[in-house]
C-alpha positions in Angstrom: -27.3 -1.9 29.9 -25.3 -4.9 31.1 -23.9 -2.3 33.6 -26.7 -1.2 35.3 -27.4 -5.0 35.5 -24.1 -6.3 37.0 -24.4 -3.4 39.2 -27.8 -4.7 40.6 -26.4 -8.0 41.2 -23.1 -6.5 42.9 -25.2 -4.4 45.0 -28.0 -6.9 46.5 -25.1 -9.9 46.3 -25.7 -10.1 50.6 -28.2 -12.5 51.8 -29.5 -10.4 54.5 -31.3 -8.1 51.8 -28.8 -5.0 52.8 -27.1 -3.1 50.2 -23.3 -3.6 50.0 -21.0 -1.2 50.7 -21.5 2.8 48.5 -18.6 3.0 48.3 -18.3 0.1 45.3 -19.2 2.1 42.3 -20.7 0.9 39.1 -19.0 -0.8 36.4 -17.9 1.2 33.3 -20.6 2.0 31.2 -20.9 -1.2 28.6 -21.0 -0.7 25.0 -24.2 -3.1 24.6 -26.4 -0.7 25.5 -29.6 -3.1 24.8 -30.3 -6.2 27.0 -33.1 -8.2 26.9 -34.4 -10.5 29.9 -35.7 -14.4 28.9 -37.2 -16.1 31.2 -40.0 -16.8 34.0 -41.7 -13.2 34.1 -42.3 -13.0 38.0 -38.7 -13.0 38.7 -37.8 -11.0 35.3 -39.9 -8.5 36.4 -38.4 -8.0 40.2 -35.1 -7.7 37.9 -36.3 -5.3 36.3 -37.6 -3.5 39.5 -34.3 -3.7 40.7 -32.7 -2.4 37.9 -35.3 0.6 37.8 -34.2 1.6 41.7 -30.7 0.7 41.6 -30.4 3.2 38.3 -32.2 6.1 40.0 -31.1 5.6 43.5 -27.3 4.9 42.7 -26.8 6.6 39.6 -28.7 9.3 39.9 -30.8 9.1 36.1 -34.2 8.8 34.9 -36.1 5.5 34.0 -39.1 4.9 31.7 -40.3 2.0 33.3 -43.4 0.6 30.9 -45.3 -2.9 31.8 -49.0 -3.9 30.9 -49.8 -4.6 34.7 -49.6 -2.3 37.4 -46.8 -3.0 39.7 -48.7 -3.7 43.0 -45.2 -3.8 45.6 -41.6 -3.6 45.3 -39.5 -6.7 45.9 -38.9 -7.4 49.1 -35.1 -7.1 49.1 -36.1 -3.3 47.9 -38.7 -2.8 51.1 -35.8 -3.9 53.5 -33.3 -1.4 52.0 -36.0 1.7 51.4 -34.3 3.5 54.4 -30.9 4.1 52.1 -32.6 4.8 49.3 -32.4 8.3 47.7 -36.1 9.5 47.9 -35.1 12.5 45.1 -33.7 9.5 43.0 -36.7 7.4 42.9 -38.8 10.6 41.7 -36.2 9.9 39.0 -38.7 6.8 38.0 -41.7 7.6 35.7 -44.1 4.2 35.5 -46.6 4.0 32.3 -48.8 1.3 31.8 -50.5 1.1 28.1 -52.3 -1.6 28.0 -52.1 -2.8 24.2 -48.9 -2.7 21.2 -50.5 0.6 20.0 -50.3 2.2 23.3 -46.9 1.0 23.5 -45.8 2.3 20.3 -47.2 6.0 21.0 -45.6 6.1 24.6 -42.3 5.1 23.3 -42.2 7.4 20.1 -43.7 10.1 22.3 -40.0 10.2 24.7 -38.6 12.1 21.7 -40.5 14.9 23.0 -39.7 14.8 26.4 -37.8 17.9 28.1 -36.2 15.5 30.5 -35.0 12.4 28.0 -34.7 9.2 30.3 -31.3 7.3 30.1 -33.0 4.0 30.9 -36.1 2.3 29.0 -37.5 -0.4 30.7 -40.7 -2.7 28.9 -42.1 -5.1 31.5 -43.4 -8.7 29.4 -42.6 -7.7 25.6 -44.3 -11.4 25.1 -47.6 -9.9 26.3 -47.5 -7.3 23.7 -46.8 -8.7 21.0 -49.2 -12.0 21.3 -52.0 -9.8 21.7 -54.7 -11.3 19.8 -55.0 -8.0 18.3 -51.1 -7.4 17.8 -50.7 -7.4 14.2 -54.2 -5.8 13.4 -52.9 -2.3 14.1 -52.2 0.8 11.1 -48.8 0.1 9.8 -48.2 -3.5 10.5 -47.8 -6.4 8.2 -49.7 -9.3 9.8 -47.9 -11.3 12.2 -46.3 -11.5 15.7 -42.4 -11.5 13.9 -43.2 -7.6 12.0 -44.9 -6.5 15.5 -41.7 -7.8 17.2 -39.4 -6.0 14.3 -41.5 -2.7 14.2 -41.4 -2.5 18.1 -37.6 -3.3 18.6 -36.5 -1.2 16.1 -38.4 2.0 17.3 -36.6 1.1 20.8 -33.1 1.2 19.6 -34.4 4.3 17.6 -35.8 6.1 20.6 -32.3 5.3 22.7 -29.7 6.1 19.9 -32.3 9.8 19.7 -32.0 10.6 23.3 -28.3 9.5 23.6 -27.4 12.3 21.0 -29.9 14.6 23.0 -28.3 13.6 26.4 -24.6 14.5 25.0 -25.5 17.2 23.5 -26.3 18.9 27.1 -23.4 17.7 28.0 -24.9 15.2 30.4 -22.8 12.1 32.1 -26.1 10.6 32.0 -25.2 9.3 28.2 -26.0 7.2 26.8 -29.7 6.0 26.8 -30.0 2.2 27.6 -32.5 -0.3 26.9 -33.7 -3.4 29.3 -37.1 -5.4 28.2 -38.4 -8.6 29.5 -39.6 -11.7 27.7 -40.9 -15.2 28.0 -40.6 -17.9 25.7 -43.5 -19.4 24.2 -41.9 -23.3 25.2 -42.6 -25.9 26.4 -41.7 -25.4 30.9 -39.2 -28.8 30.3 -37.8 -27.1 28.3 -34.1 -24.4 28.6 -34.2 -21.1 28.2 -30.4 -20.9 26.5 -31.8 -23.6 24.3 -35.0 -22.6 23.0 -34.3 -19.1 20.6 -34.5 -21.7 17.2 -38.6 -22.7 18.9 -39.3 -19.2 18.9 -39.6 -17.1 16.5 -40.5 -13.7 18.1 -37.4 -14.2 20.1 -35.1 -14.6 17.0 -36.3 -11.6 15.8 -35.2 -9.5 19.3 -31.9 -10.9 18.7 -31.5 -9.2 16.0 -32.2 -5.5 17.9 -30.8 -6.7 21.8 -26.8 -6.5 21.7 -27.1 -8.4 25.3 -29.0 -11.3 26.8 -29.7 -11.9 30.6 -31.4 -15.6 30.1 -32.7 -17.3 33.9 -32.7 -20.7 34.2 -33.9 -22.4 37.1 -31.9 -25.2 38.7 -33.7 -28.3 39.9 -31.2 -29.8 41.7 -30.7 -30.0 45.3 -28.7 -26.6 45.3 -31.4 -24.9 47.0 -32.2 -27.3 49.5 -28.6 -27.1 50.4 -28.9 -23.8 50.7 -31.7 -23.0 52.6 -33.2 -21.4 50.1 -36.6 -21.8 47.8 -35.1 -21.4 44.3 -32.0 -21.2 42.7 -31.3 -19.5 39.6 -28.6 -19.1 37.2 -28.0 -16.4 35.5 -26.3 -15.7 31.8 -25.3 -12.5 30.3 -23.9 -13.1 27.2 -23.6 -11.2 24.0 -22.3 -10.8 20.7 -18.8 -8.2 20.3 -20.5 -4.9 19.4 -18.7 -2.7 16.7 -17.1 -0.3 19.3 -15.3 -3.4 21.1 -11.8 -4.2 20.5 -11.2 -6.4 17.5 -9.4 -9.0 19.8 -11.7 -8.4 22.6 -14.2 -11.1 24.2 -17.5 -11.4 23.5 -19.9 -10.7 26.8 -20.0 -14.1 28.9 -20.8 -14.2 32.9 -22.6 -16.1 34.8 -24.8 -15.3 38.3 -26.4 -17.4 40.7 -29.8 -16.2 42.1 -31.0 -17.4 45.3 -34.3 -16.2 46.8 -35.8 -17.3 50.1 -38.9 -18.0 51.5 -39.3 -14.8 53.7 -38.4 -13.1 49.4 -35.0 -11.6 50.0 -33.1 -12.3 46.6 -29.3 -13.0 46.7 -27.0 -12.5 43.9 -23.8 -14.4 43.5 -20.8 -13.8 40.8 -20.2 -18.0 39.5 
């Protein structure tokens, strides 16, 4: 999934909202095939946005794009690009919108079934799903936010590891079946995202299931002043070595800066 994601930030890394040149093709497809997003859920969820387009538009494959709200406008970095956009590609882009854990659960489990298997799963706000007041109440759960977090997780990385071996076996270069989902700490706002997984115990749990972490931190300093913009964000992919790496190979570590504007264009650079 970190592909897909340094892909997004490659592609909309111009400030004048444009798409870079089509001619830069993606990054290899990464071994860490589960990422999950930490932090402030309005910009998480125009990442996740962007991810959703970028991977039909560019890539050509179908997203399962699940959140509890309904997405009311595309970023705006998205509207000023729509005219390169593949039309056929964003057909590629089926939205769902359960509203409770349950709902969740059965929508998920229910893609083993499907006769055209996404090869990107998207959940919008996992925190909103899981600290339901009626989260741990449902058929099969052990009370408590951690099992909910475990059962949910787990059937995720179930579902993906299912449709990768239904993907390759019709031979598609759409293989394998990747995993993004969005979450926000339960912290105090003074407080870092990097440095808050031991406050938060739902999100110890995900670590356990995400191979990959995109954490956004927001920088208070006068960077965006400077810059003429409204906010500044870093950005930090990291990520334990999964078994298929090397044995003498890194561990995933990079580091973006997000800018976004007043007039909402988003720019993406590489630190």
């Amino acid at each position: 999934m970190t592909d897909i994601l340094t892909l997004v930030f490659r592609t909309f890394s111009s400030q004048t909202g444009q798409k870079q040149d089509p001619s830069v093709g993606p990054p290899p497809p990464s071994l860490r095939c589960t990422t999950l997003v930490v932090g402030e859920h309005r910009l998480s969820r125009s990442v996740l946005l962007l991810a959703a387009v970028t991977a039909a538009s560019e890539l050509g494959i179908r997203v399962s794009f699940f959140a509890q709200t309904r997405i009311q406008s595309l970023p705006v970095c998205l509207q000023r690009c729509s005219a390169t956009l593949n039309p056929e590609g964003l057909k590629k882009i089926a939205f769902s919108y359960p509203r409770t854990l349950e709902e969740l659960l059965q929508q998920v489990a229910n893609l083993h079934e499907s006769p055209s298997p996404p090869s990107l799963i998207i959940v919008d706000g996992l925190d909103g799903f899981l600290r339901d007041p009626v989260a741990g109440s449902h058929a099969g759960f052990h009370s408590g936010e951690e099992s909910c977090a475990a059962h949910l997780s787990a059937l995720l990385c179930d579902t993906a590891a299912f449709l990768t071996e239904v993907l390759e076996q019709r031979g598609s270069s759409s293989a394998p079946c990747r995993i993004i989902a969005s979450f926000l700490l339960n912290v105090d706002s003074g407080q870092e995202s990097r440095d808050s997984s031991a406050t938060d115990p739902i999100l110890v749990v995900l670590d356990r299931y995400f191979q990959a972490r995109c954490t956004l931190d927001q920088d208070r300093s006068y960077e965006a002043a400077a810059a003429a913009a409204q906010e500044v964000w870093h950005i930090y992919l990291s990520g334990t070595k999964s078994p298929q790496d090397c044995e003498d190979g890194p561990a995933l570590a990079q580091e973006w800066k997000l800018f976004t504007f007043p007039d909402g264009l988003m720019e993406f650079k590489l630190v």
